[in-house]
gemmi code that builds the backbone of each chain (N, CA, C; Angstrom):
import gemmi

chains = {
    "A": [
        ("UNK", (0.842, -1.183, 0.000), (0.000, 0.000, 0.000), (0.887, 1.248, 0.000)),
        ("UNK", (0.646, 2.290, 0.684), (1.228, 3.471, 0.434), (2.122, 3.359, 1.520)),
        ("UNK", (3.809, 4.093, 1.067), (4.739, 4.229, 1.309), (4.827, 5.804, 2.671)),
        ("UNK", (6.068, 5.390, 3.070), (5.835, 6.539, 4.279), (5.799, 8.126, 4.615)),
        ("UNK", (5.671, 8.942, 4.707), (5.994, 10.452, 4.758), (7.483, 10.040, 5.288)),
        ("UNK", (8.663, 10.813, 4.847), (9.692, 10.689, 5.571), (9.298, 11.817, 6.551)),
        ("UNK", (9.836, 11.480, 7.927), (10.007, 12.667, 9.236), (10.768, 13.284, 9.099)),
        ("UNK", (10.752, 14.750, 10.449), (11.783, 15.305, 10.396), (12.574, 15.869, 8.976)),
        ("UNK", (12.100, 16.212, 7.980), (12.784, 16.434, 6.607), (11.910, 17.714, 6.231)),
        ("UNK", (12.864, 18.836, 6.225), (12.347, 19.872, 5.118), (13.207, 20.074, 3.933)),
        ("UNK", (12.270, 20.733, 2.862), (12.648, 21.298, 1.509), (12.797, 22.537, 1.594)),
        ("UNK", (14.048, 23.078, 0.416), (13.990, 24.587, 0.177), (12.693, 24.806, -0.843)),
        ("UNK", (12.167, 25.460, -1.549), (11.337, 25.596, -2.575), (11.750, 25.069, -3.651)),
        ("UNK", (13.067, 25.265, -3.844), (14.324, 25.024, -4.986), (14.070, 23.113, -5.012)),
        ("UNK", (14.135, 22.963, -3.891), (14.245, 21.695, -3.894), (12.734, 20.769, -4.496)),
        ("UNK", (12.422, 21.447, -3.762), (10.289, 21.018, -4.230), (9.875, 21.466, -5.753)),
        ("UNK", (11.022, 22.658, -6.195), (10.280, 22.536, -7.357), (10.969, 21.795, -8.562)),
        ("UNK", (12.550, 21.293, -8.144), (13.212, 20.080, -9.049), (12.429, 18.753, -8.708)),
        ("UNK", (11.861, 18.847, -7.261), (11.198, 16.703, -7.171), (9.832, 17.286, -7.715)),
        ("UNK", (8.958, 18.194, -7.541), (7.972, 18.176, -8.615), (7.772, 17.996, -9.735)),
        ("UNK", (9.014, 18.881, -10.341), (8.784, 19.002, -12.072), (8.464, 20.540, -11.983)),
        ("UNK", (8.278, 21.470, -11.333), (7.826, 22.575, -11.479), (8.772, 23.838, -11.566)),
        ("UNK", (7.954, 25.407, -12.280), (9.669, 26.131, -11.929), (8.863, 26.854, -10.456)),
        ("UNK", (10.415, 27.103, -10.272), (10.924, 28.053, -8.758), (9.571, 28.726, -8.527)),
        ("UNK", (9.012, 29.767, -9.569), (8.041, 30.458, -9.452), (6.766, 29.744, -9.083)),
        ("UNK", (6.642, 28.862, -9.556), (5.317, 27.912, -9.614), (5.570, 27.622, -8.387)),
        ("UNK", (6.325, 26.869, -7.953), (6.447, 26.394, -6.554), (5.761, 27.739, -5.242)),
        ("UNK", (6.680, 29.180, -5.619), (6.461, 30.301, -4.728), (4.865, 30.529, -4.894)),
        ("UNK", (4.467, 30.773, -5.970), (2.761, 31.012, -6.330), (1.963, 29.582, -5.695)),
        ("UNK", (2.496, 28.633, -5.626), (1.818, 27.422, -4.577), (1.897, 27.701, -3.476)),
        ("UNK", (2.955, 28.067, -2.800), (2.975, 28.736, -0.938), (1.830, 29.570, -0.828)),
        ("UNK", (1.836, 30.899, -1.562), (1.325, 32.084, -1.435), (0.179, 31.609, -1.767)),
        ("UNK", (-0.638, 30.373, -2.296), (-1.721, 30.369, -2.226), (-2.291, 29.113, -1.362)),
        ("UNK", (-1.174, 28.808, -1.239), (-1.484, 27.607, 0.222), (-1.379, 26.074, -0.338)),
        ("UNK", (-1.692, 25.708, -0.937), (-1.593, 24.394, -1.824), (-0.651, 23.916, -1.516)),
        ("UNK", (0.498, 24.637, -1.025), (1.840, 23.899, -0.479), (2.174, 24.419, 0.838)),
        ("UNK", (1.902, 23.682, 1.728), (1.858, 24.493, 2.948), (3.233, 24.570, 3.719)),
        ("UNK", (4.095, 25.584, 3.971), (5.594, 25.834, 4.282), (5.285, 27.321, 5.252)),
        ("UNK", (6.608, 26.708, 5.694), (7.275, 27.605, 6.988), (7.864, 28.805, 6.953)),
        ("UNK", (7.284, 29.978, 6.868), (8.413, 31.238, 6.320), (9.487, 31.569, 7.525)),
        ("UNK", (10.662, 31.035, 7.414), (11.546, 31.477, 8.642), (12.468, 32.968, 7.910)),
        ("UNK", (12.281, 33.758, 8.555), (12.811, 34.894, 7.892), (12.399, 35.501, 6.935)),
        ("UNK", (13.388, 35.411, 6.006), (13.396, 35.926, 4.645), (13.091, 34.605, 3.396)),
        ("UNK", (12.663, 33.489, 4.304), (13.087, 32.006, 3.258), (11.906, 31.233, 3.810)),
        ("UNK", (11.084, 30.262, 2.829), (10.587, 29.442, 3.055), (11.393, 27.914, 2.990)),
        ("UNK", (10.668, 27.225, 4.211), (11.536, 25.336, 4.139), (9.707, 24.889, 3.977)),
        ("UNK", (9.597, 23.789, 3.722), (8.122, 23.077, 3.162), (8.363, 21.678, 3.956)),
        ("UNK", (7.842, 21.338, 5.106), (8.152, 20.136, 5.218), (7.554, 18.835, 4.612)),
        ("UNK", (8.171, 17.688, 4.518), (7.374, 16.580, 4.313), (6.165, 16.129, 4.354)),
        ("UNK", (5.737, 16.267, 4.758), (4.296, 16.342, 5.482), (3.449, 17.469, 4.254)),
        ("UNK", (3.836, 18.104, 3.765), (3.188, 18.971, 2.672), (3.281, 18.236, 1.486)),
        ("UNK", (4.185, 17.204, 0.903), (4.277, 17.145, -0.178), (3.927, 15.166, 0.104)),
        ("UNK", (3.283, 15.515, 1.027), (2.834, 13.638, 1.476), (2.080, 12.868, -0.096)),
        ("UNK", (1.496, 13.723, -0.841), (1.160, 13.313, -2.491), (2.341, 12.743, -2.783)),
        ("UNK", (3.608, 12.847, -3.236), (4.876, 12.661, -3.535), (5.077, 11.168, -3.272)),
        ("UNK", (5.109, 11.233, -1.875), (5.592, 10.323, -0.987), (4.789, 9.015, -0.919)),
        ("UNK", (3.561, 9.114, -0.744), (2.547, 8.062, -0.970), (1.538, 8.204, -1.625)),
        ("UNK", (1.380, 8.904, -2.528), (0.229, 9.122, -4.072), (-1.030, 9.287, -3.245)),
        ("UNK", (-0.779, 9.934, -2.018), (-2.119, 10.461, -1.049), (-1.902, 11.510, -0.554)),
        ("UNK", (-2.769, 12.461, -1.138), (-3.058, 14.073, 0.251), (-2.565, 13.812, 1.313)),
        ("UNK", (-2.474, 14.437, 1.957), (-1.637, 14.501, 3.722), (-3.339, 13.942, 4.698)),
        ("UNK", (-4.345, 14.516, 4.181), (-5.558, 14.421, 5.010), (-5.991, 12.400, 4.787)),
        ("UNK", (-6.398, 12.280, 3.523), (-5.877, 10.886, 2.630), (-5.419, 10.038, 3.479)),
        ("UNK", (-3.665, 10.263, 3.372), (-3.096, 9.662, 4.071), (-3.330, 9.026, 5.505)),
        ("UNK", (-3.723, 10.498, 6.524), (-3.765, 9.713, 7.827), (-5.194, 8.660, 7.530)),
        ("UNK", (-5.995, 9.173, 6.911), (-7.222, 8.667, 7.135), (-7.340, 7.398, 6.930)),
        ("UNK", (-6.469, 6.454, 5.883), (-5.960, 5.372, 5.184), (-5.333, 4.730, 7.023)),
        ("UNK", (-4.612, 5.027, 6.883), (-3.674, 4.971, 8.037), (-4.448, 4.904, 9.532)),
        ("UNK", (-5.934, 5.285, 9.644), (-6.384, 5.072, 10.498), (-6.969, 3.654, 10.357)),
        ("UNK", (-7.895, 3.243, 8.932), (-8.032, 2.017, 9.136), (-7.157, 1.216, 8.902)),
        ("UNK", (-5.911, 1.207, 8.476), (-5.269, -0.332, 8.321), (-5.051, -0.637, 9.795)),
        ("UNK", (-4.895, 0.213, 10.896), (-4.303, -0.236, 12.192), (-5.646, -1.241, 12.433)),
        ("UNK", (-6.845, -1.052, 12.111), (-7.929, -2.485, 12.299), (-7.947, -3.082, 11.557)),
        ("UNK", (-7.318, -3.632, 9.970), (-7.418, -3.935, 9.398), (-6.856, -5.732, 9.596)),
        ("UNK", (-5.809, -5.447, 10.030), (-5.996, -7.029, 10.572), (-6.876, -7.645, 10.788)),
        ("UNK", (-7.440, -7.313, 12.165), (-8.519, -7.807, 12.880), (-9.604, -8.101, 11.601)),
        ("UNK", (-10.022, -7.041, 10.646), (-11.226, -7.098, 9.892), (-10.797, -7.963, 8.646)),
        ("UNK", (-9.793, -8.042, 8.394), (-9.477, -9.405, 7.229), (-9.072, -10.809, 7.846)),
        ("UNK", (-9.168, -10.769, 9.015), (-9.065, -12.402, 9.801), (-10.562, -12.604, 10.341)),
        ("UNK", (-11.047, -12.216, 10.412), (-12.743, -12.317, 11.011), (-13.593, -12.359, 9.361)),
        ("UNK", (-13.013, -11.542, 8.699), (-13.732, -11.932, 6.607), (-13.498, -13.374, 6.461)),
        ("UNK", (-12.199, -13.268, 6.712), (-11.484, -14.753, 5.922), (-11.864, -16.097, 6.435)),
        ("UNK", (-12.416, -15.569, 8.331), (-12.861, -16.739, 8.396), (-14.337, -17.150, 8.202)),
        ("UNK", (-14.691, -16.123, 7.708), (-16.181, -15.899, 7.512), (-16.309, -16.802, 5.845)),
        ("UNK", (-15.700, -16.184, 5.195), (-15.792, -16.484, 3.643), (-14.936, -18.106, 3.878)),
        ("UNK", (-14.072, -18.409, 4.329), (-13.694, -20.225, 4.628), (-14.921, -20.891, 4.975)),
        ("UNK", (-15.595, -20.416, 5.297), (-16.759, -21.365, 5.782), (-18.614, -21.463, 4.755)),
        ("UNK", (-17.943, -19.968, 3.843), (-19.535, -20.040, 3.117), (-19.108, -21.299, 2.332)),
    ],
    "B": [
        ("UNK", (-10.803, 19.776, -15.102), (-11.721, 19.285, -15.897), (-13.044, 19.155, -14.683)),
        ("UNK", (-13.844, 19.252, -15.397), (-15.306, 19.278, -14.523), (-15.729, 17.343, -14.813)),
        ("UNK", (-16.473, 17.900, -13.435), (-17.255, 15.768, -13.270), (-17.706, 15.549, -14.024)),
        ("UNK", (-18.031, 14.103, -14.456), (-18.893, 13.571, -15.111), (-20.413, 14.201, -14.328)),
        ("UNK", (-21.174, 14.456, -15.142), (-22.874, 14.371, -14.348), (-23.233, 12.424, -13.764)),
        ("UNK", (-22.867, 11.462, -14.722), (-23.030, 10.680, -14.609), (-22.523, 9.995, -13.010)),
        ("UNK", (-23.242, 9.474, -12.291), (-22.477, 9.360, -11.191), (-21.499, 7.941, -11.499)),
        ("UNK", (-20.280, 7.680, -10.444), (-19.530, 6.793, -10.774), (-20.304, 5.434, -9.688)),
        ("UNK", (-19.730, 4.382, -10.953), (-20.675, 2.996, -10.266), (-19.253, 2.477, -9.558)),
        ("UNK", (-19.250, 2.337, -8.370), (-18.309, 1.395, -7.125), (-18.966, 0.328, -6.873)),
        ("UNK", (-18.039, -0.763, -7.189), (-18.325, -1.747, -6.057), (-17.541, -1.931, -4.868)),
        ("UNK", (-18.091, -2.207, -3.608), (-17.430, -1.874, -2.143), (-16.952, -3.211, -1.334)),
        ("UNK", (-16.149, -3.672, -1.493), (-15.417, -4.916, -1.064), (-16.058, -4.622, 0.677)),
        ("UNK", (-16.163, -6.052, 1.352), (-16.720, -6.145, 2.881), (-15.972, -4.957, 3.796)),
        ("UNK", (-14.608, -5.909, 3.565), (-13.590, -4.686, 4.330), (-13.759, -3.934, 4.072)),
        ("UNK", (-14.084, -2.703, 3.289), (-14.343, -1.127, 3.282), (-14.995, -1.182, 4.604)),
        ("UNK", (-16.444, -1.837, 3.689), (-17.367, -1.426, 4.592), (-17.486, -1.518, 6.423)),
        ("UNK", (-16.474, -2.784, 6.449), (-16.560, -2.668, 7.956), (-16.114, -1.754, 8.741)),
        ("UNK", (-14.765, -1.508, 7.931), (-13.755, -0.534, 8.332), (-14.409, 0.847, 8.224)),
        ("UNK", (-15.518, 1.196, 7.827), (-16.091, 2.529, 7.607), (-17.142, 2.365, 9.026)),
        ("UNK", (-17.744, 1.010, 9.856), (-18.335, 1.060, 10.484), (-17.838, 0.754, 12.118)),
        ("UNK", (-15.944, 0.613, 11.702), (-15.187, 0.962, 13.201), (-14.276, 2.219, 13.255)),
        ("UNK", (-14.011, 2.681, 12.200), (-13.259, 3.680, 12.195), (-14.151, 5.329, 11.604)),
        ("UNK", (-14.787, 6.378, 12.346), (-15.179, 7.620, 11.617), (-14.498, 8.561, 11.045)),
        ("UNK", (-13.287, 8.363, 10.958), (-12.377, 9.152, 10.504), (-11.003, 8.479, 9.527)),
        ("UNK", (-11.670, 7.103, 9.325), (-10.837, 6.498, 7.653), (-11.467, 6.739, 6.468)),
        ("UNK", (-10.621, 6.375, 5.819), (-10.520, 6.759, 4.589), (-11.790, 5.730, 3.756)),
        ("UNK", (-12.585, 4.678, 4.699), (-13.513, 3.923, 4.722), (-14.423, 5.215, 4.591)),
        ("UNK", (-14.610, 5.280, 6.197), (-15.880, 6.032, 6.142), (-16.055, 7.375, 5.377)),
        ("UNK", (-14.699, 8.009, 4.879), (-14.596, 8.925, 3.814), (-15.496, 8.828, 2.891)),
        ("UNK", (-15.126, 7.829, 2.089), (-15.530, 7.007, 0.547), (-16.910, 6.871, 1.065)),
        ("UNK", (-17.648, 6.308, 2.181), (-19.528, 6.408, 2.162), (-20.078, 7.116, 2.446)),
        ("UNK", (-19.341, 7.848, 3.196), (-20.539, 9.064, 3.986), (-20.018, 10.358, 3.178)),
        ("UNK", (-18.826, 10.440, 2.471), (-18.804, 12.168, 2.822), (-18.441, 11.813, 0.996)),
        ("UNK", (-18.439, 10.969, 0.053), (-18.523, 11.173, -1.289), (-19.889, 11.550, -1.857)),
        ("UNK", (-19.812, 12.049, -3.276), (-21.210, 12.595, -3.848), (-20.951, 11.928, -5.042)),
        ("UNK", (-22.076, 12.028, -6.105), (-21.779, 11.073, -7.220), (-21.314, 10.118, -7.609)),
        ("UNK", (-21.222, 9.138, -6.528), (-20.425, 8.073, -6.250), (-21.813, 7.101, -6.377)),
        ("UNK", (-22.047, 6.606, -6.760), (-23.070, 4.825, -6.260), (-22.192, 3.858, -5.875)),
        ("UNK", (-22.758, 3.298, -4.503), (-21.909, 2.590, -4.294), (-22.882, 1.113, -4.336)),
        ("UNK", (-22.043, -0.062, -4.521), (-23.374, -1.363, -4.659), (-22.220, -2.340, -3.491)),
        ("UNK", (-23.339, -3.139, -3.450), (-22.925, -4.580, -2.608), (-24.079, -5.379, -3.214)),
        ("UNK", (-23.580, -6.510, -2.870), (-24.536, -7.724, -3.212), (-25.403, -8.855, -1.783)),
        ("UNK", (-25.748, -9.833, -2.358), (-26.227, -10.479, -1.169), (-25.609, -10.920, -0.656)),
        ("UNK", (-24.892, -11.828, -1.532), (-23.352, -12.396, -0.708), (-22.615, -11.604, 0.169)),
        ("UNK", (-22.189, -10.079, -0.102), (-21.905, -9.070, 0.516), (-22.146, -8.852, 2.172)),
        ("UNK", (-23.777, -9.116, 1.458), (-24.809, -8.713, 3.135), (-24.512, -10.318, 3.931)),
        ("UNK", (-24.316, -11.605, 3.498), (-24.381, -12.300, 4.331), (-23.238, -12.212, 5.327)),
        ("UNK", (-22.191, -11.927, 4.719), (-20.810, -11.929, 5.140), (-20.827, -10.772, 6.213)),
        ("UNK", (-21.418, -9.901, 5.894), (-21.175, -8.606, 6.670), (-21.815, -8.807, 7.891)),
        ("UNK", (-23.133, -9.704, 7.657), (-23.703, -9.510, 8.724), (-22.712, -10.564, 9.793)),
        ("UNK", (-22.271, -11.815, 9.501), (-21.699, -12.404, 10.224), (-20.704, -11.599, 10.760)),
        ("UNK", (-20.119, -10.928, 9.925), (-18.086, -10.067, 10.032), (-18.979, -9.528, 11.846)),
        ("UNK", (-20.160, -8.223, 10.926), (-20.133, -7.761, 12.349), (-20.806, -8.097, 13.422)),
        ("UNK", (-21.133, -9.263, 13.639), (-21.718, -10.126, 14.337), (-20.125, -10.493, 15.399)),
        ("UNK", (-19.296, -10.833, 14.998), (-18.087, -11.547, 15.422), (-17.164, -10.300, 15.990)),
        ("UNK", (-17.547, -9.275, 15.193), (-16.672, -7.856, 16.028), (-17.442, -7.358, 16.685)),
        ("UNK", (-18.886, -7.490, 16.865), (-19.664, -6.667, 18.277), (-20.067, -5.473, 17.372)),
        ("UNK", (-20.194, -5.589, 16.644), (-20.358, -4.067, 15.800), (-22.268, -4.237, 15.758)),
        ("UNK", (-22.818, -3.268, 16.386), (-24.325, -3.283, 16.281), (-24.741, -3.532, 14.860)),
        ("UNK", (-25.773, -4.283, 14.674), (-26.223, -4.902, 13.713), (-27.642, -3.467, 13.296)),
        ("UNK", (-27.810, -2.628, 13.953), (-28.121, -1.456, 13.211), (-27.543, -0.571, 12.503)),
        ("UNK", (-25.892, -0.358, 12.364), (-25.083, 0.319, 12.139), (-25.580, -0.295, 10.765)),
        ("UNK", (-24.884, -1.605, 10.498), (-24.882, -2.536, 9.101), (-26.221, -2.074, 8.468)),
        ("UNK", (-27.206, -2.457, 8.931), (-28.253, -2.510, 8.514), (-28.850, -0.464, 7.337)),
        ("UNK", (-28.777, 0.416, 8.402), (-29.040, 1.225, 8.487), (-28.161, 2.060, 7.387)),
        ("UNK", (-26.869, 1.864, 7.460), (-25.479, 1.751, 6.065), (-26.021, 1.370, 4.921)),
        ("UNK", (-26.715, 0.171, 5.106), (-27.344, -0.487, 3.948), (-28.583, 0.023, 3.522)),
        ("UNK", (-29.374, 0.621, 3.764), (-30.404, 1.354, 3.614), (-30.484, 2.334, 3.055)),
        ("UNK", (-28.935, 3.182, 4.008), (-29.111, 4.726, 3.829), (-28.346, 5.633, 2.371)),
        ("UNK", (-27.429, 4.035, 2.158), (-26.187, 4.787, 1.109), (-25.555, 3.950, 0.586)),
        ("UNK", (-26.126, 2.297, 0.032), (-25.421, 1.500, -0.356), (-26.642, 0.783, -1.357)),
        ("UNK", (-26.415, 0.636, -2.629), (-27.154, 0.113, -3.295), (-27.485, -1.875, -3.394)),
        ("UNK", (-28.173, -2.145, -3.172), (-28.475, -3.504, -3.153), (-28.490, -4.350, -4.302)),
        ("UNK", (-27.692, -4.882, -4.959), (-28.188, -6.145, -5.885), (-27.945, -7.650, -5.572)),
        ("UNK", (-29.041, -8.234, -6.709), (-28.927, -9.813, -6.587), (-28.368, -10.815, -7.196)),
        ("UNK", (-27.360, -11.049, -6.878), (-26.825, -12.311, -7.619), (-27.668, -14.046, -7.760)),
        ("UNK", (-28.222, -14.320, -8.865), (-28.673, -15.012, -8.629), (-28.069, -16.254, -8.781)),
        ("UNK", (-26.809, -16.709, -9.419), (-26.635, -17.774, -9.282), (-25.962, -18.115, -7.893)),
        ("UNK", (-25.503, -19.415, -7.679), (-25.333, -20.017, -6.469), (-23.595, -19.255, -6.377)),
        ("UNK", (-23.258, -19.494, -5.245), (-21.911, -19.162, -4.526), (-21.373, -19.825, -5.194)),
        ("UNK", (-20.875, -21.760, -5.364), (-20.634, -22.328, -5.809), (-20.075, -22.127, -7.351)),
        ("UNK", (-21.189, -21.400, -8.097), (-20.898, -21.179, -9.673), (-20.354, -19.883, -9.928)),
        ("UNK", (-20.408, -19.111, -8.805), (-19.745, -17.778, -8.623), (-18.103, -18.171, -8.604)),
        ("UNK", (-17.905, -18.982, -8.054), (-16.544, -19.645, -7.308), (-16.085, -20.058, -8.506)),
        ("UNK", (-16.904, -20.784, -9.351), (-15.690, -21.624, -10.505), (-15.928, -20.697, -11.739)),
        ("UNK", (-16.785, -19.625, -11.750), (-16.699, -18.220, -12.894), (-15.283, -17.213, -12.684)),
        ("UNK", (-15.208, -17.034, -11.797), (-14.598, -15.569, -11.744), (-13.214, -16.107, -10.923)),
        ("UNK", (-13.156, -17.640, -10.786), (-11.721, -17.980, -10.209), (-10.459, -17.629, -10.867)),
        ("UNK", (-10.663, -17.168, -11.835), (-9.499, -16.855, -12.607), (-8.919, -15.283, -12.380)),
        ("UNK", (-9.637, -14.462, -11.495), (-9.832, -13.180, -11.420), (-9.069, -12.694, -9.931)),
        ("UNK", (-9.085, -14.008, -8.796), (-8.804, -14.106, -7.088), (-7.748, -14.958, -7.213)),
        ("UNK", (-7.048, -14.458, -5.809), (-5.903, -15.987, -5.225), (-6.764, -16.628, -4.775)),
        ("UNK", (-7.958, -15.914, -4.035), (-8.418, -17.281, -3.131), (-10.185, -17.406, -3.858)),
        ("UNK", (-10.702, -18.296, -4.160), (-12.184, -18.438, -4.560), (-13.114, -17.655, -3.731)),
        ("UNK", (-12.472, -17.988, -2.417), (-13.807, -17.026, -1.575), (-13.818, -15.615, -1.755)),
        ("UNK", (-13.065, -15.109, -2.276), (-13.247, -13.640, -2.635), (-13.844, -13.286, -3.974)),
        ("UNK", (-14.250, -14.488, -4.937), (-14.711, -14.636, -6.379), (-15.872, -13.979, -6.241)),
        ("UNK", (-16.729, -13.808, -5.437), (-18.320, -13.224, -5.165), (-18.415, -11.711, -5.244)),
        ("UNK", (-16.851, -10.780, -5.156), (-16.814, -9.894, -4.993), (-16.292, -9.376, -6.219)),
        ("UNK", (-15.651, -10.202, -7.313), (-15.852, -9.969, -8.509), (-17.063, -10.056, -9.098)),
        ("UNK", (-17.859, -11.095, -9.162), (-18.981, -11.279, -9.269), (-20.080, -10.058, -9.240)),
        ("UNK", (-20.208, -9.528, -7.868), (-20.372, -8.452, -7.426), (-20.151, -6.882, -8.263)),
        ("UNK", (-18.768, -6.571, -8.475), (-18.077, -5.649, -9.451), (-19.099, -5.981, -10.521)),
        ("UNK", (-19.187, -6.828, -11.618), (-19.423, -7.340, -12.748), (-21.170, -6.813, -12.625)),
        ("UNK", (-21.533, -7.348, -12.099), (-23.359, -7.485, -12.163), (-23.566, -5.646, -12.006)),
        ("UNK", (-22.923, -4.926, -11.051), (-23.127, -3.473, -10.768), (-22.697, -3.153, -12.086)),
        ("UNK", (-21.673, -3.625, -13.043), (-21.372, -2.837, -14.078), (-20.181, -1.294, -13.250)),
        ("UNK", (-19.677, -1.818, -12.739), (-18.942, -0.898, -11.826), (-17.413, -0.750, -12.949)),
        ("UNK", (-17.441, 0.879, -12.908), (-16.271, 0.810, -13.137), (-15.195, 0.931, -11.823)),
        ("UNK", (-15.302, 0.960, -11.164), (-14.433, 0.678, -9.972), (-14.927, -0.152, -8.541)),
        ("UNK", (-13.732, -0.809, -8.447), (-13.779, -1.964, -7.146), (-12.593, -1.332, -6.130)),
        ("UNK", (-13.420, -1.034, -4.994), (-12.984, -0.694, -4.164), (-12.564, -1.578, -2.710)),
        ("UNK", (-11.521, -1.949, -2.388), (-11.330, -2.723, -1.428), (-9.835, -3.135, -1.395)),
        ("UNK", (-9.644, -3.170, 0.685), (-8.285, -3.227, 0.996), (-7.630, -4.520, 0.619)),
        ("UNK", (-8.019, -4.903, -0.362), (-7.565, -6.520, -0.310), (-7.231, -7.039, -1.788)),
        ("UNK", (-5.982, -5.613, -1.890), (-5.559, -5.626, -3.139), (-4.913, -6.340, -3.492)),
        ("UNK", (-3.890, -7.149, -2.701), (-2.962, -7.698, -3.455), (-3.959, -9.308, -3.681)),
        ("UNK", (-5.265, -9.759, -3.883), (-5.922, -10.909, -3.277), (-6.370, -10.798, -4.940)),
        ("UNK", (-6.989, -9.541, -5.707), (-6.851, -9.645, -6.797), (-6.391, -9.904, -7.684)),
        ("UNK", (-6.501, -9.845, -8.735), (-6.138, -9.884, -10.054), (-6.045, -8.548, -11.171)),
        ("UNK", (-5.589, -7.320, -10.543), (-6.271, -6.313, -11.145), (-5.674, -5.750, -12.270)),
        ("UNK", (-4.781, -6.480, -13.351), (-4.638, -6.591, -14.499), (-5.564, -7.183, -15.576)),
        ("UNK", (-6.288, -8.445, -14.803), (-7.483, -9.408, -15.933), (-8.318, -8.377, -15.562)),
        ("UNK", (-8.453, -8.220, -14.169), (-9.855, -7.375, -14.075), (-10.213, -6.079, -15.084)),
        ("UNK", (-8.780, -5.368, -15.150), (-8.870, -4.017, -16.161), (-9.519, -4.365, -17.519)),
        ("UNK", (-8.623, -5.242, -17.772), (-8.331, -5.994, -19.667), (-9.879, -6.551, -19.163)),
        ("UNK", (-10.558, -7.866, -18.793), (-11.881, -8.008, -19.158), (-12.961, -7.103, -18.927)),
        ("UNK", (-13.163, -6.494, -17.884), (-14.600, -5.763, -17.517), (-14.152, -4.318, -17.126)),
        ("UNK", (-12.901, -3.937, -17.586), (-12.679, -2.316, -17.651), (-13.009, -1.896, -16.426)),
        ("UNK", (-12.042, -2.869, -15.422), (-12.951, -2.725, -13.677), (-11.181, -2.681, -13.420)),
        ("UNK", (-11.046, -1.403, -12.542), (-10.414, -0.606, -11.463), (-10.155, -0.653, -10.053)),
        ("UNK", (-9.192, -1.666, -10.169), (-9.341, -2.183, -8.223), (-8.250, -1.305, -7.924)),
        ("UNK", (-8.923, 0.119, -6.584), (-8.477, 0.715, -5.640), (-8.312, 0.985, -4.772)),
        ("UNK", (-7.811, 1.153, -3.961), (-8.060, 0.651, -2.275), (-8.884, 2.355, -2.052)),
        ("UNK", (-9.393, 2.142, -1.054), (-10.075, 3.617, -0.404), (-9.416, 5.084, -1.185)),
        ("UNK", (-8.484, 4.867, -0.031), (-7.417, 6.744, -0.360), (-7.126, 7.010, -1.412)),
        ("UNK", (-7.145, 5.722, -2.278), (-6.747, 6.014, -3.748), (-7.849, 6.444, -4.968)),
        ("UNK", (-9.150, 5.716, -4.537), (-10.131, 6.349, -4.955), (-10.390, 7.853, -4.775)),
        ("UNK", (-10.447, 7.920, -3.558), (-10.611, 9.368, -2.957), (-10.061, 10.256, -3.766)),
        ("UNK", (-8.282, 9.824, -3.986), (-7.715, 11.060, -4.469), (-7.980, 11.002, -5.968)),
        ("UNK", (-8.591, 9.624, -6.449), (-8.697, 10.073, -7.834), (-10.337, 10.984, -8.272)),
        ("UNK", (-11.221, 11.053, -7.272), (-12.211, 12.099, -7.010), (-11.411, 13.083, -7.369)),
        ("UNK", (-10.861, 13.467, -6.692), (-10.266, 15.251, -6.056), (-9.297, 15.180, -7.516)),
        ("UNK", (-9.318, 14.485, -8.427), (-8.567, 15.165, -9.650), (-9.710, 15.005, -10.664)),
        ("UNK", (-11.040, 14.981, -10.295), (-11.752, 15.177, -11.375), (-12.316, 16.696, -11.563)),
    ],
}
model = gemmi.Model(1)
for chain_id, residues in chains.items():
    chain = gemmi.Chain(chain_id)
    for i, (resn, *xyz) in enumerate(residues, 1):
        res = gemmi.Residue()
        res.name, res.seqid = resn, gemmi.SeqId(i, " ")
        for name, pos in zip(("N", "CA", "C"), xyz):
            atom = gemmi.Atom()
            atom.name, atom.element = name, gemmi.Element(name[0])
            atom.pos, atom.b_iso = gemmi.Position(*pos), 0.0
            res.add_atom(atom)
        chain.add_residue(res)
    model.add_chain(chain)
structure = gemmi.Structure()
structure.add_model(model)
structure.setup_entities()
């Protein structure tokens, strides 16, 4: 299934807009309109991981946890199917 | 690009559905309660299973019921389990999940939704019945790019 957000990891813009495919500008016009949600420290934006969680596991950041909430039952609910469907 | 008007036909593998009726904030209960233009179907086979699944997890048997009523379309498979099993075996690793192809097929669904991807076949499935096995989040996000 879907792969992990790396932690702890920020991007310059520079950086987000070579692993996108996008230019520099495109990337800045994504902050400023929120679509990429980053940290203005100073004079500089960093974008952490967690913003570009699409990238990382071909899921929105919201997506993601939500996925991530059911597999933690998901065990339980494919061993209680399986033994359900062994027996029709 | 703007939606289809046409709404999209899902079929909803058990596991979604259970998982939409222990968890309110997965990517389960995403996909039933909070999608639009979506139809979603199950079958009888569907309902027998479910009712046992949540019979065995304690899960109130109004939840199921009331799910099924409120936002899940009903059809009938009429042939036997049995002939379901030796049709669509070519489609599952395991036969007992053949009902849920079965299922896909009769809705005319272009997408099959369910965590129990790798149990498919979802290369024959594409190439014969132009059927789309996605797990939840992945559906979701392919909504949000229409």
């Amino acid at each position: 299934m879907s792969n992990n957000i790396p932690t702890n990891t920020v991007y310059t813009p520079e950086q987000v807009a070579s692993m996108l495919q996008l230019s520099k500008n495109t990337v800045y016009d994504l902050i400023g309109r929120g679509e990429i949600v980053a940290k203005r420290i100073g004079k500089v934006y960093r974008v952490p991981a967690s913003s570009l969680s699409f990238m990382f596991t071909g899921l929105d950041a919201d997506l993601y946890t939500a996925e991530q909430t059911d597999l933690k039952a998901l065990p339980l609910v494919h061993k209680e199917l399986s033994a359900v469907r062994s027996k029709s | 690009m703007s939606r289809s008007v046409l709404p999209i036909r899902v079929f909803v593998d058990s596991d979604v559905i259970i998982s939409s009726l222990i968890s309110p904030s997965g990517a389960a209960f995403l996909l039933i309660n909070k999608t639009k233009d979506v139809e979603l179907y199950l079958s009888n086979f569907s309902v027998t299973e479910l009712e046992r699944v949540t019979k065995r997890l304690d899960i109130k048997p109004e939840k199921l019921s009331s799910l099924i009523e409120t936002r899940l379309s009903y059809l009938e498979i009429e042939q036997s389990y049995e002939a379901v099993q030796k049709q669509f075996a070519d489609y599952v690793r395991d036969t007992h999940d053949a009902h849920v192809v079965a299922g896909a097929k009769h809705a005319k669904a272009a997408f099959l939704v369910s965590y129990n991807i790798r149990h498919f076949e979802a290369e024959k499935l594409r190439q014969d019945f132009q059927l789309i096995l996605l797990a939840p989040g992945m559906f979701l996000q392919y909504l949000r790019s229409l």
